[in-house]
C-alpha positions in Angstrom: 0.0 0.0 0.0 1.6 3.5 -0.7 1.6 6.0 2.0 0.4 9.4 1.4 1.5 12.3 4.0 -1.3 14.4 5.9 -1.1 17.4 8.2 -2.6 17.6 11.3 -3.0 20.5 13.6 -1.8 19.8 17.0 -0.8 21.5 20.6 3.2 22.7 20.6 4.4 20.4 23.2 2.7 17.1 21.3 4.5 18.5 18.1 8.1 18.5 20.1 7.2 15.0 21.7 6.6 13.6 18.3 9.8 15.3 16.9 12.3 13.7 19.4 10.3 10.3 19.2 12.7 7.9 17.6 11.9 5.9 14.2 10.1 2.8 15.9 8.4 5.3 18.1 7.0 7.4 15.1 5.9 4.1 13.1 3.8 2.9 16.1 2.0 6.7 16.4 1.4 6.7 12.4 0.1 3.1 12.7 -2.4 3.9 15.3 -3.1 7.0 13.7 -4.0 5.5 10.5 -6.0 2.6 12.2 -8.2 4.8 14.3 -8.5 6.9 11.1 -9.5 3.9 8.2 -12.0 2.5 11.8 -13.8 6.4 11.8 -14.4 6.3 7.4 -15.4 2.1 7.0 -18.8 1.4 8.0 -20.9 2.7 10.8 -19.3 4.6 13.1 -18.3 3.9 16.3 -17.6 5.3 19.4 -14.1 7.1 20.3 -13.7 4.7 23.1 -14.3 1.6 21.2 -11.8 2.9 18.4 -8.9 4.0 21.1 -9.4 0.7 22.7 -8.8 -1.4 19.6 -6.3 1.2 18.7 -4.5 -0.1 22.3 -4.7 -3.4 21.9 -3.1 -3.1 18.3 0.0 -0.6 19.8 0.6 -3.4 22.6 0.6 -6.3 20.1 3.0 -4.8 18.2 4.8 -3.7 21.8 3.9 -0.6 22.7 3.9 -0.6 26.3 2.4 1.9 29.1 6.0 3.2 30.3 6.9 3.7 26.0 3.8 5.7 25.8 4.6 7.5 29.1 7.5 8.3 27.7 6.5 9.3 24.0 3.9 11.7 25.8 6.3 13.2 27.9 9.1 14.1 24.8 12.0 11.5 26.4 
């Protein structure tokens, strides 16, 4: 599938914690990005939470855990 670049408004210090996020770090993001994204335009819609939870359970099978998000949040 070829990837095609969006923008996306967001707060200063979410744009700085996504700038020093490393390579793996920055896939994981776009992937769940892109997921929650396809979820919201296929089909009926569903609720936020429902999306954000599949969205979860997708970032930790590919290994995403709570203290890497911690850390992606917080720009270490």
């Amino acid at each position: 599938m070829r990837s095609r670049t969006i923008t996306i408004p967001v707060d200063p210090q979410t744009a700085r914690a996504y700038g020093a996020a490393g390579d793996e770090a920055k896939r994981k993001i776009q992937v769940l990005l892109s997921l929650w994204l396809r979820e919201l335009s296929v089909g009926e819609p569903e609720s936020l939470k429902k999306v954000m939870e599949e969205a979860g359970r997708e970032a930790q099978a590919r290994g995403l855990t709570p203290e890497k998000l911690d850390s992606l949040l917080k720009g270490a």
